[in-house]
LUMLOBA-362670 format. One line per field, with one value per residue: x, y, z of N, C-alpha, C, O, CB in turn; residue number from 1. Coordinates in nm, 3 decimals, padded with zeros to 5 digits, always signed. Atoms other than C-alpha are relative to their C-alpha. Last residue first. Glycine has a CB too. Layout:
<atoms>
n_c1	(X,...)
n_c2	(Y,...)
n_c3	(Z,...)
ca_c1	(X,...)
ca_c2	(Y,...)
ca_c3	(Z,...)
c_c1	(X,...)
c_c2	(Y,...)
c_c3	(Z,...)
o_c1	(X,...)
o_c2	(Y,...)
o_c3	(Z,...)
cb_c1	(X,...)
cb_c2	(Y,...)
cb_c3	(Z,...)
seq	(NUM,...)
</atoms>
This chain:
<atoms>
n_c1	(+00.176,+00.124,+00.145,+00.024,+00.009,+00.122,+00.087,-00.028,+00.017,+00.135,+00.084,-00.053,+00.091,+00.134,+00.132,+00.132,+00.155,-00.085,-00.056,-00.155,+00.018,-00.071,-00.124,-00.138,-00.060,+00.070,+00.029,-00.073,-00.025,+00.132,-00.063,-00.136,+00.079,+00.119,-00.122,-00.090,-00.166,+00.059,+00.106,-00.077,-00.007,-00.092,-00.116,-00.047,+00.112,+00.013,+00.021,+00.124,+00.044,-00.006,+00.141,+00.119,+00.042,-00.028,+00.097,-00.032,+00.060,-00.100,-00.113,+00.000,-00.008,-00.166,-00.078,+00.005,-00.094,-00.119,-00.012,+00.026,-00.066,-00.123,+00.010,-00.054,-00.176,-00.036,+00.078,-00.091,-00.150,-00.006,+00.021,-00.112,-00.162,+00.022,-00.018,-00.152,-00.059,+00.066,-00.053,-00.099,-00.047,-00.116,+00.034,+00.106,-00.050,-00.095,+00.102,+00.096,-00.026,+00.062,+00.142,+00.046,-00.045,+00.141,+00.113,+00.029,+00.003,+00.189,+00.126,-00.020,+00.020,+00.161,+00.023,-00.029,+00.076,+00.135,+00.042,+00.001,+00.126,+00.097,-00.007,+00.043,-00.074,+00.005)
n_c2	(-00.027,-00.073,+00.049,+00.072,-00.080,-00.076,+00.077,+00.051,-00.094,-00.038,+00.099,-00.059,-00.110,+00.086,+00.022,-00.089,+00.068,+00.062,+00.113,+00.000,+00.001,+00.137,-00.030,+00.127,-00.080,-00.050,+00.102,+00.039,-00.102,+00.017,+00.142,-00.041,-00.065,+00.050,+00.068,+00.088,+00.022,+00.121,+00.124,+00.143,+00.107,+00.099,-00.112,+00.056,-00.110,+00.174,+00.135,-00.042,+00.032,+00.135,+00.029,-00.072,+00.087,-00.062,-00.091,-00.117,-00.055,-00.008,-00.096,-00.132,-00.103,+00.083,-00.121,-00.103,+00.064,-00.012,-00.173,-00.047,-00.020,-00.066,-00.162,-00.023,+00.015,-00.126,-00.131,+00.001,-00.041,-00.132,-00.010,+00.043,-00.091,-00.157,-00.025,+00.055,-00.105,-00.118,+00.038,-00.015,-00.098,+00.018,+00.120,-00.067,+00.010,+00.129,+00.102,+00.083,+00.121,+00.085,-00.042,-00.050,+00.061,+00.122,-00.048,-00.021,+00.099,-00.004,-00.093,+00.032,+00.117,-00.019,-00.015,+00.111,+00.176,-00.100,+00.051,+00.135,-00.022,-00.096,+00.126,+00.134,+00.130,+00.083)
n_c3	(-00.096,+00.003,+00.025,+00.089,+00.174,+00.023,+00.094,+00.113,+00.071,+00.062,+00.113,+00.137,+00.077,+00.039,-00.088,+00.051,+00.023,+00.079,-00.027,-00.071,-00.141,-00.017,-00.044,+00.063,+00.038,+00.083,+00.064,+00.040,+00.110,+00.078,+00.084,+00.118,+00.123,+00.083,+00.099,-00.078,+00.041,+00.157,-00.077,-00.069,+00.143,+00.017,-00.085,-00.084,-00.151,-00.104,+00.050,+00.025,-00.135,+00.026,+00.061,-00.033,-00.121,-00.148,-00.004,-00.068,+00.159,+00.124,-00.048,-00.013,+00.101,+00.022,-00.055,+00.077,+00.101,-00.009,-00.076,+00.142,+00.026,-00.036,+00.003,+00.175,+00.068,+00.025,+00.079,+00.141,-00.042,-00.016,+00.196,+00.126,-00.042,+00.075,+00.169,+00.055,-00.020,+00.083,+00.141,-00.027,-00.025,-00.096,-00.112,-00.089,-00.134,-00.042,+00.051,-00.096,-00.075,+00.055,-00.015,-00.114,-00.044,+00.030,-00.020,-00.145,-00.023,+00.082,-00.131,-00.112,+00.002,-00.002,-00.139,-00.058,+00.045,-00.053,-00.135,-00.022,+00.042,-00.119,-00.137,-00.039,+00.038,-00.120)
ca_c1	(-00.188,+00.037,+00.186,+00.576,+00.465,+00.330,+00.623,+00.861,+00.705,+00.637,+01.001,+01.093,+00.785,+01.035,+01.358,+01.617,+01.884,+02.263,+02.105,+02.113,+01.818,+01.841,+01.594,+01.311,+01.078,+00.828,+01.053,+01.173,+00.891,+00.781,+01.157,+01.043,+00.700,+00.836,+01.147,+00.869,+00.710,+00.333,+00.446,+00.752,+00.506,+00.442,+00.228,-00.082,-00.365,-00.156,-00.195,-00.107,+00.189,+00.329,+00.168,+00.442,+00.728,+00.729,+00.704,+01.103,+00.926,+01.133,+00.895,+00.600,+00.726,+00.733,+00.400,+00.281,+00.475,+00.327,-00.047,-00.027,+00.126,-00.066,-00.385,-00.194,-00.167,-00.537,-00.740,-00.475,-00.591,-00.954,-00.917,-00.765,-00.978,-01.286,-01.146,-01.062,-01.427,-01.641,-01.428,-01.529,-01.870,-01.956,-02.278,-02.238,-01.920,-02.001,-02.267,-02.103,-01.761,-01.907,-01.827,-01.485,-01.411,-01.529,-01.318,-01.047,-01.077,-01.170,-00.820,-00.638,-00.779,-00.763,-00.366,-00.298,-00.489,-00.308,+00.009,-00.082,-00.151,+00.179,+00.316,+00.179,+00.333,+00.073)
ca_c2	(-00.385,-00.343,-00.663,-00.506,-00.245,-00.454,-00.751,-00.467,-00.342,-00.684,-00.746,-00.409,-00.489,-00.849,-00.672,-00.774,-00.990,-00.792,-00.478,-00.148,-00.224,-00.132,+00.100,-00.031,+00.263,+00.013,-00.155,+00.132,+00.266,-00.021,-00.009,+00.327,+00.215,-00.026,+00.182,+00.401,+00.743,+00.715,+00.809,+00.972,+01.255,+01.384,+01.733,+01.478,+01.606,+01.348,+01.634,+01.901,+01.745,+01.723,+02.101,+02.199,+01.963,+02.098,+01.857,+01.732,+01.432,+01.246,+01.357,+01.285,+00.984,+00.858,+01.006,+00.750,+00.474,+00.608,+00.648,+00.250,+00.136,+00.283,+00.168,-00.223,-00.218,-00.046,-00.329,-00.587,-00.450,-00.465,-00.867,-00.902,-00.764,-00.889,-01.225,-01.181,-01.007,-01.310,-01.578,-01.425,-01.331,-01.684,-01.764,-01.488,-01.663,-01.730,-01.476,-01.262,-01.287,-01.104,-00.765,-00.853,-01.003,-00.752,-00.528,-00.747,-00.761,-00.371,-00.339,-00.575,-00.452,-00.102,-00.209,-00.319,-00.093,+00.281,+00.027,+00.022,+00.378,+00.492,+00.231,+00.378,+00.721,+00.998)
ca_c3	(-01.169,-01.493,-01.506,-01.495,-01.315,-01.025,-01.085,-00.996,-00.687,-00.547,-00.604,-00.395,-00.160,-00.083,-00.039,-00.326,-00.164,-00.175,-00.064,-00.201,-00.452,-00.830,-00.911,-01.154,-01.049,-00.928,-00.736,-00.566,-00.509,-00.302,-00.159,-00.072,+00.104,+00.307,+00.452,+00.537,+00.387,+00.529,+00.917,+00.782,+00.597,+00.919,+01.020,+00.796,+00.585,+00.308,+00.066,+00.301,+00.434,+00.030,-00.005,+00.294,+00.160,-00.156,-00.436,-00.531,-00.785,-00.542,-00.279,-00.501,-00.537,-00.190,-00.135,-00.365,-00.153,+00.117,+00.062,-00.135,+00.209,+00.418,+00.215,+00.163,+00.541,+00.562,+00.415,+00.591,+00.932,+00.838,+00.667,+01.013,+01.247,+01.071,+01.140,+01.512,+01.545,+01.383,+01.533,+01.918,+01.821,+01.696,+01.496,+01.266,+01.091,+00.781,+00.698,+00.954,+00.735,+00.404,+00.540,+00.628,+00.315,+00.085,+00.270,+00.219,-00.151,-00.206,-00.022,-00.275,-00.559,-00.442,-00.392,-00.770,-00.922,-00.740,-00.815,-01.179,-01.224,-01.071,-01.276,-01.561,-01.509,-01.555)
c_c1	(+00.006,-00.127,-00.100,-00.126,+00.039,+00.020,-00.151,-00.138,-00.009,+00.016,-00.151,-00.064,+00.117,-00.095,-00.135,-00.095,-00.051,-00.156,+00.040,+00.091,+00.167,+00.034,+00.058,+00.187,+00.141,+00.033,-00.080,+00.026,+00.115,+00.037,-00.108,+00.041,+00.159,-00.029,-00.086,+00.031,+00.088,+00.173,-00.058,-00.100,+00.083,-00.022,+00.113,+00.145,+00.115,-00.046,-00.030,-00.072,-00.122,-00.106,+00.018,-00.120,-00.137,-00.079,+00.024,-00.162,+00.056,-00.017,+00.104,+00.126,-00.031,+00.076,+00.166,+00.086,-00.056,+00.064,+00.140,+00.025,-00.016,+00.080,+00.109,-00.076,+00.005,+00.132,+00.108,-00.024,+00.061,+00.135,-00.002,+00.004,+00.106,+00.101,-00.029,-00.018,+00.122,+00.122,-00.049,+00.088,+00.169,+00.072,+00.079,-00.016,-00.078,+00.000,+00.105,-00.108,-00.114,+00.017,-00.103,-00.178,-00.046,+00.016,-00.128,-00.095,+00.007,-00.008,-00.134,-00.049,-00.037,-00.035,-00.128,-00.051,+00.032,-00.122,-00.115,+00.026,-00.024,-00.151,-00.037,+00.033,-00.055,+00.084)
c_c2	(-00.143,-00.024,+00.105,-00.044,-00.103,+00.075,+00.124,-00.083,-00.022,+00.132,+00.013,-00.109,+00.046,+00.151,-00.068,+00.011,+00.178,-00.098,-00.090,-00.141,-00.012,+00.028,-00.127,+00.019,-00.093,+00.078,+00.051,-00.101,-00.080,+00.068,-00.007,-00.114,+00.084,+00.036,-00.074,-00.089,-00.117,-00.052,-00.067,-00.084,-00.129,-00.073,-00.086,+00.104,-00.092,+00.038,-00.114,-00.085,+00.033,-00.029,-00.158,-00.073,+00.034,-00.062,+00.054,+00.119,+00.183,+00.108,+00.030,+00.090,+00.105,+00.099,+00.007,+00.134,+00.095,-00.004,-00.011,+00.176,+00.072,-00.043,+00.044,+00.167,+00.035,-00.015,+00.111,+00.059,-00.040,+00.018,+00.202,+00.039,-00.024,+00.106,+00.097,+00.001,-00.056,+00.139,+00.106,-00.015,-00.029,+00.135,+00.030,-00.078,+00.067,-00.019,-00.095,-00.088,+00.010,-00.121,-00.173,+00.025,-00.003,-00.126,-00.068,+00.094,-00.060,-00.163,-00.055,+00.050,-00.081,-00.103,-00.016,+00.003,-00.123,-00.177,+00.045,-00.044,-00.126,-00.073,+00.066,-00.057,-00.166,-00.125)
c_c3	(+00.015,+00.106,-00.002,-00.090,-00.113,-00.121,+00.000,-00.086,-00.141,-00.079,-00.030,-00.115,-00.114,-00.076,-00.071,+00.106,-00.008,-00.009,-00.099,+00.026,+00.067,+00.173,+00.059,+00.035,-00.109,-00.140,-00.128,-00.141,-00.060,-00.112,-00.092,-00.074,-00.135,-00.164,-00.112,-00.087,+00.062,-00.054,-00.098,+00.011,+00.083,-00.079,-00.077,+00.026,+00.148,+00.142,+00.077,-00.046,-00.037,+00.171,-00.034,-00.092,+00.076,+00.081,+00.112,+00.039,+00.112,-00.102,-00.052,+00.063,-00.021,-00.131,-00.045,+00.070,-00.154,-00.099,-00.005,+00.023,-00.149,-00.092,+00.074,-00.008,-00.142,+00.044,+00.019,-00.083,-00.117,+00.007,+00.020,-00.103,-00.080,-00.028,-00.023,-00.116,-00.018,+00.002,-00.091,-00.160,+00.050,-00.002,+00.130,+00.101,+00.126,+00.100,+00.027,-00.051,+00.113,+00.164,-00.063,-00.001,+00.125,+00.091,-00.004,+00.059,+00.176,+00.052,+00.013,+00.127,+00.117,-00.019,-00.004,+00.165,+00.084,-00.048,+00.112,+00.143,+00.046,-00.019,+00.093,+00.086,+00.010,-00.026)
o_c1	(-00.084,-00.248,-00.220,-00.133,-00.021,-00.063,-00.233,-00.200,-00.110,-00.056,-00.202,-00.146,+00.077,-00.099,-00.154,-00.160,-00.025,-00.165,+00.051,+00.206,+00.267,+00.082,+00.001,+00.287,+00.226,-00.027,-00.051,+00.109,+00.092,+00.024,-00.074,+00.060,+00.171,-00.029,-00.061,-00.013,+00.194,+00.229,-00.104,-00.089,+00.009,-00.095,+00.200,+00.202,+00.068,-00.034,-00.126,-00.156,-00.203,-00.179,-00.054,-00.204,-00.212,-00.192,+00.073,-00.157,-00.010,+00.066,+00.167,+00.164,+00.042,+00.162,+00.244,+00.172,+00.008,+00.149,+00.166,+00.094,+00.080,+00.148,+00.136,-00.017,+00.084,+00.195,+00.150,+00.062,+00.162,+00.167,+00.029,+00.103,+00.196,+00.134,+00.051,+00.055,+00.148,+00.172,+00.018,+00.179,+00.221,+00.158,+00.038,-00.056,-00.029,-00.030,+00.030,-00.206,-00.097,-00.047,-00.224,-00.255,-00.105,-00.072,-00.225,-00.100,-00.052,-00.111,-00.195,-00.078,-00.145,-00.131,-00.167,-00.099,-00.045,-00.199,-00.137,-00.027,-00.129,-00.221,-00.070,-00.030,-00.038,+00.070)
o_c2	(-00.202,-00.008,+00.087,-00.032,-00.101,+00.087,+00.105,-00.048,-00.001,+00.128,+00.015,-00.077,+00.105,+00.157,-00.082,-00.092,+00.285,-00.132,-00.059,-00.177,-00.073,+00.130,-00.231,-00.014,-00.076,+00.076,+00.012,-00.100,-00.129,+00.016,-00.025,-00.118,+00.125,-00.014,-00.058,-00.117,-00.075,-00.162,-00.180,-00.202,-00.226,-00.172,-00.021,+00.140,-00.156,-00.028,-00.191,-00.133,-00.042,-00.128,-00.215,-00.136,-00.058,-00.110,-00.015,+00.241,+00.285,+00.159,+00.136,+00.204,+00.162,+00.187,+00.094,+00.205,+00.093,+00.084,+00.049,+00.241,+00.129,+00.055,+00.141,+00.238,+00.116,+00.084,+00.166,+00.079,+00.025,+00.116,+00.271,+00.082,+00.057,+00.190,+00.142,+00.084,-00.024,+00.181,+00.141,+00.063,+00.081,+00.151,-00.002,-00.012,+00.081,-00.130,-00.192,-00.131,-00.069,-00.224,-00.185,+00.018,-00.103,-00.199,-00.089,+00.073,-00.161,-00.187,-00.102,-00.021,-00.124,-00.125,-00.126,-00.103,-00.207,-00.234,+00.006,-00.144,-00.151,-00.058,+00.008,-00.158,-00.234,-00.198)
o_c3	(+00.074,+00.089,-00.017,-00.212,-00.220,-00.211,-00.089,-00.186,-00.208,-00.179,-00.141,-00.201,-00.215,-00.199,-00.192,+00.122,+00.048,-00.127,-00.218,+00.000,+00.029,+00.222,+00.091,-00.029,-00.197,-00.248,-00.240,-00.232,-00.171,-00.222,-00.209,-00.196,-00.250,-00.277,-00.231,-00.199,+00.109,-00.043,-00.088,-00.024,+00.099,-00.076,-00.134,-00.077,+00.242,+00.246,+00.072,+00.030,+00.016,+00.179,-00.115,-00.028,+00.111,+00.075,+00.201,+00.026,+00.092,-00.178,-00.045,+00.035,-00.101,-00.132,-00.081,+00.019,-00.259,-00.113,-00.110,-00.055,-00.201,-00.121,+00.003,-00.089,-00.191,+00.080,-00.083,-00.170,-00.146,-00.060,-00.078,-00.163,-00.103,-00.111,-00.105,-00.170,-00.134,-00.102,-00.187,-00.189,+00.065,-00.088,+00.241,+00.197,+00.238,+00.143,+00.023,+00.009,+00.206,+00.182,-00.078,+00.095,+00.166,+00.046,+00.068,+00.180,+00.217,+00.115,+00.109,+00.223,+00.157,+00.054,+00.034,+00.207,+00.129,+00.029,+00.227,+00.190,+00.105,+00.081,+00.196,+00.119,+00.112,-00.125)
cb_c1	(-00.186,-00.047,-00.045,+00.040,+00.131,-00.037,-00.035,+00.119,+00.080,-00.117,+00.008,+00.191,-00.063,-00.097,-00.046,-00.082,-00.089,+00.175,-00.069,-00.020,-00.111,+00.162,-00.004,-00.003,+00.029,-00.055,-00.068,+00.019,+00.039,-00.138,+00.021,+00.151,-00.139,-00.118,+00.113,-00.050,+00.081,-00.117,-00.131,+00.074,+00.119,+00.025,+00.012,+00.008,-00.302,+00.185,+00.099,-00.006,+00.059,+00.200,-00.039,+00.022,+00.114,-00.026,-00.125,+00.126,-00.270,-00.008,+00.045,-00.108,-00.026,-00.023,-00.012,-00.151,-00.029,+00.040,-00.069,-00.182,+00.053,+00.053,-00.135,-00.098,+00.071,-00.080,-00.167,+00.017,+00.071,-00.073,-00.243,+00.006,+00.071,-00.088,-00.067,+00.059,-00.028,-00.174,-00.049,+00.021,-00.097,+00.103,+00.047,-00.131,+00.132,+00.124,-00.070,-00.070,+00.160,+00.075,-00.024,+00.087,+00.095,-00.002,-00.002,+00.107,+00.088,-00.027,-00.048,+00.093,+00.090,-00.072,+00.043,+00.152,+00.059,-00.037,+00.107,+00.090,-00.035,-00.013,+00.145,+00.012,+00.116,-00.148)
cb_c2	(+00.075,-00.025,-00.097,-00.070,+00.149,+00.090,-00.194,-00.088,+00.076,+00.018,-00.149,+00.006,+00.151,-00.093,+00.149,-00.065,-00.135,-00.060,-00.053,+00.060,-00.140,-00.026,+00.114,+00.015,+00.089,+00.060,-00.094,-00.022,+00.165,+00.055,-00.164,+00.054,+00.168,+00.052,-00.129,-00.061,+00.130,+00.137,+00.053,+00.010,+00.082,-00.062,+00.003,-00.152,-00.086,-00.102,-00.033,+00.092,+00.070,-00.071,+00.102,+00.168,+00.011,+00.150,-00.040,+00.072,-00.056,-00.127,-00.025,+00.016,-00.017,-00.218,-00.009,+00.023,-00.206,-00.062,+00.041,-00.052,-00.088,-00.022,+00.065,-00.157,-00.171,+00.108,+00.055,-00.096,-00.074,+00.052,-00.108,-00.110,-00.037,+00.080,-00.070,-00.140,+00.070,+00.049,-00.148,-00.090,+00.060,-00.125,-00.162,+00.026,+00.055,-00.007,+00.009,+00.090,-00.009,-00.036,+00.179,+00.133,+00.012,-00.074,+00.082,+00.030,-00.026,+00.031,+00.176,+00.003,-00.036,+00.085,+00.121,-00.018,-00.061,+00.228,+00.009,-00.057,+00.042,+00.209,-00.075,-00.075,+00.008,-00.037)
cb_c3	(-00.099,-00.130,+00.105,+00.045,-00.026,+00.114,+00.076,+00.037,+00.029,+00.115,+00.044,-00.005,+00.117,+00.184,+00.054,-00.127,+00.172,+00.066,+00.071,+00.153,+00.040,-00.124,+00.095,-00.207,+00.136,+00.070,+00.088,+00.091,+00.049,+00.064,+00.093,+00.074,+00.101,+00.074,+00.092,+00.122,+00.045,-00.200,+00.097,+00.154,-00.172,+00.085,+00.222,-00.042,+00.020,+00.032,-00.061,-00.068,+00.128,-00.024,-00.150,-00.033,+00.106,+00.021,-00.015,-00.115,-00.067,-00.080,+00.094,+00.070,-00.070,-00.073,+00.169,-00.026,-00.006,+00.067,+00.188,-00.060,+00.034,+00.133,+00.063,-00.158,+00.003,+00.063,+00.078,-00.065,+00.138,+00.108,-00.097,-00.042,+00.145,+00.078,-00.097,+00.035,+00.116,+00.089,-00.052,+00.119,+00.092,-00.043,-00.056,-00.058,-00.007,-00.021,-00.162,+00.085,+00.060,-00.171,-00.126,+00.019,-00.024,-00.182,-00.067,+00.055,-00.088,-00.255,-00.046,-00.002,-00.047,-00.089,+00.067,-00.023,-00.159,-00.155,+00.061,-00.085,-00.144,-00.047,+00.052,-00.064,+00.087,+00.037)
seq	(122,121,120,119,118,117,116,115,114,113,112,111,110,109,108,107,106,105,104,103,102,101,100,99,98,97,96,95,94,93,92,91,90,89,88,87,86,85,84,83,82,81,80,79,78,77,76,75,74,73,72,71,70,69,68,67,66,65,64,63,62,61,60,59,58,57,56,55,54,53,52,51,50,49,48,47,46,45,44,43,42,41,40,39,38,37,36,35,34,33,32,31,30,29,28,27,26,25,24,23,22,21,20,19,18,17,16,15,14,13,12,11,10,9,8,7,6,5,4,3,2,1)
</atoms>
């Protein structure tokens, strides 16, 4: 298993597990006020399953590199459309990870996070 596979499967769950916890902690804060309650929940939920799309993608990513057939790659991700995890996002993610050197002339931003994730291991 490639450590930086291992390390951005750490680095995300982190980050998930940390907005989750987040969301479930905000009606002791914020129970008082159904309008501040649901806007924050919505948030710390919607950034839970940005860093899960992008952690799903950006494995898929490699798998596709890793040439797995396309059939038991759709299977895997119980989805007709790998594209819908697979985005520019989640490649640069790889990218970074992989320590490929980026097209552009600035480094995308998930390529640098990629990098410093295998770098630090998670």
């Amino acid at each position: 298993m490639p450590p930086e596979l291992l390390a951005l499967v750490t680095h995300h769950c982190r980050r998930i597990n940390a907005y989750l916890a987040r969301a479930q902690q905000l009606q002791a804060v914020h129970g008082d006020s159904m309008r501040q309650w649901q806007r924050l929940v919505l948030y710390a939920l919607t950034d839970a399953l940005a860093h899960n799309h992008l952690l799903v993608g950006t494995l898929a990513a490699h798998l596709q590199r890793q040439d797995l057939d396309a059939d038991l790659l759709r299977r895997y991700l119980q989805s007709p459309d790998p594209d819908r995890y697979i985005t520019r996002d989640a490649v640069q993610h790889l990218d970074g990870l992989t320590g490929a050197v980026p097209e552009e002339a600035a480094e995308p931003v998930w390529t640098a996070i990629g990098r410093r994730i295998a770098r630090d291991g998670g």
